[in-house]
matplotlib code that plots the C-alpha trace (Angstrom):
import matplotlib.pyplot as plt

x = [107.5, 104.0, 102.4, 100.0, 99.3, 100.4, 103.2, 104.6, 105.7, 107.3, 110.6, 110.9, 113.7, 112.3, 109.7, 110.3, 108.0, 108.5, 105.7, 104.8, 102.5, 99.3, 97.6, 93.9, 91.8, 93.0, 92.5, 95.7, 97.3, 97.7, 101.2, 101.9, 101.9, 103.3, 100.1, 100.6, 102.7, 105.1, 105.5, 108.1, 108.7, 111.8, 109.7, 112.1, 114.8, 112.0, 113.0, 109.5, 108.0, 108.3, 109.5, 105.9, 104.1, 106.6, 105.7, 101.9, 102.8, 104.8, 101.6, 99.3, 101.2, 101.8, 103.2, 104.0, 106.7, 109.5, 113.0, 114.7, 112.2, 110.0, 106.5, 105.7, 102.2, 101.0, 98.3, 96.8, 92.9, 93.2, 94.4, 96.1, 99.7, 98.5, 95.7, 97.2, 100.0, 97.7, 95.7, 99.0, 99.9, 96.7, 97.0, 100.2, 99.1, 96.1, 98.2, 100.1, 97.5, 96.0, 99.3, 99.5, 95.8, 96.7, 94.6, 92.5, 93.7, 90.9, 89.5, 88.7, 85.0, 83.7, 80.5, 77.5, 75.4, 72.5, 74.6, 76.3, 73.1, 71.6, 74.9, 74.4, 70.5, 71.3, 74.1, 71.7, 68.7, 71.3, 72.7, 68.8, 68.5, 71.0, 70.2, 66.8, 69.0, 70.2, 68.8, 65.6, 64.8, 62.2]
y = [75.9, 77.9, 78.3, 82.0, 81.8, 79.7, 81.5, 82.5, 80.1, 81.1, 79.4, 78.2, 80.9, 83.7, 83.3, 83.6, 82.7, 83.9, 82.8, 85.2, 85.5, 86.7, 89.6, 89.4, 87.3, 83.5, 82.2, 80.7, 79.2, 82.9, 83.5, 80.0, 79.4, 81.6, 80.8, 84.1, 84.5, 86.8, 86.1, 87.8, 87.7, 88.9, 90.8, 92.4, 89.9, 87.5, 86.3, 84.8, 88.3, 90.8, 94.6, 96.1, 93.5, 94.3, 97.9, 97.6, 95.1, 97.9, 100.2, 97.7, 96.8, 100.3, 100.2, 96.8, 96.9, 97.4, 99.9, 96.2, 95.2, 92.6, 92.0, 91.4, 89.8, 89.4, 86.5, 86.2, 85.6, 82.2, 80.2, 77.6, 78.1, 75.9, 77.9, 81.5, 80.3, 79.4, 83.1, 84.4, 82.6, 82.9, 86.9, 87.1, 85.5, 87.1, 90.3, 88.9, 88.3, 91.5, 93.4, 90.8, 92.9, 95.7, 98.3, 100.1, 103.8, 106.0, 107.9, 111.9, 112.4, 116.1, 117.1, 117.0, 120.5, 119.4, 118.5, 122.0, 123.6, 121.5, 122.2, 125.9, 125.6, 124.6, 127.4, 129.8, 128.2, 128.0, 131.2, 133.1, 131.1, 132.7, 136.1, 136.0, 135.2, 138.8, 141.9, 142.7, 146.4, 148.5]
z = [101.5, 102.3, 98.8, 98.5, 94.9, 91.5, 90.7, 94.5, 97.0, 100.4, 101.7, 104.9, 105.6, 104.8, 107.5, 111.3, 113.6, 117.5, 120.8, 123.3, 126.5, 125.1, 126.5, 127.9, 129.6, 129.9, 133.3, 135.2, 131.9, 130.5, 132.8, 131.8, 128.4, 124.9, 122.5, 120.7, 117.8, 115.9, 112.1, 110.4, 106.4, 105.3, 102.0, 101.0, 100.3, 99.1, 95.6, 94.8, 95.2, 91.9, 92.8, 91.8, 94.3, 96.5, 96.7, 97.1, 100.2, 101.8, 100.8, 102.3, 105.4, 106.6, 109.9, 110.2, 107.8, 109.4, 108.2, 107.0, 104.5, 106.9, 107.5, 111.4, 111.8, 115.4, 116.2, 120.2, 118.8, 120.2, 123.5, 121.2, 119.4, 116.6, 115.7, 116.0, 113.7, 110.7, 111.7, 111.2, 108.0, 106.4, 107.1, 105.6, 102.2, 101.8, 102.4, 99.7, 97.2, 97.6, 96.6, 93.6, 92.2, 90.4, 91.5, 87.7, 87.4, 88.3, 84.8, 86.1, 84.9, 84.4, 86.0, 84.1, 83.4, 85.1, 88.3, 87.8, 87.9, 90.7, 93.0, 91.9, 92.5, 96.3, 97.2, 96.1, 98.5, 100.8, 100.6, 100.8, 104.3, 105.4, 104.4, 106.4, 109.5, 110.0, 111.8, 111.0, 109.6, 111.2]

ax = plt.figure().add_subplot(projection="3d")
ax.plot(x, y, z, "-o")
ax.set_aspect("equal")
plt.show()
């Protein structure tokens, strides 16, 4: 069980967790050893997760959300296994938590006169500029 919030806890089969070679620099271990990390949450099938947060996580995962309903998280930051897994982990539930927020609906405001006028003001300054850039009359 990996716990994100009070109310949601992840079970253990609804992540996967796969090691790779990591790319970049890494000396003579970096052929050698698979320290980076592929998490995958099965979101969509996730019973812990309510349809509405479910939603905003597709929103807020964008392309790693992938045409079967899972999150993939990928983790080669570090040279140790250990360390890329809880970078992967912690990623994943604070993706979590920020689809739990519901974002406030935006309130349309109309423009004030005075910034009507001032906007107004400025096209016409602007406007005169460019009128003194033509030909010049004899």
């Amino acid at each position: 069980m990996f716990k994100i919030t009070e109310t949601i806890t992840i079970a253990d089969w609804e992540l996967t967790e796969s090691f790779m070679r990591a790319s970049g620099p890494g000396g003579q271990n970096v052929n050698k050893v698979s320290s980076a990390v592929e998490l995958r949450f099965e979101a969509e099938r996730s019973p812990n997760l309510l349809p509405d947060v479910k939603r905003r996580l597709r929103k807020l995962a964008g392309r790693r959300w992938t045409k079967e309903g899972a999150l993939i998280i990928q983790c080669d930051e570090t040279r140790h296994q250990s360390r890329n897994r809880e970078i992967a982990r912690e990623r994943l539930a604070e993706l979590i938590r920020k689809a739990t927020e519901k974002q406030k609906r935006r309130i349309a405001t109309r423009p004030t006169l005075g910034s009507k006028k001032r906007r107004l003001k400025a096209k016409k300054a602007r406007g005169e500029v460019k009128a003194l850039r033509g030909k010049v009359d004899e």
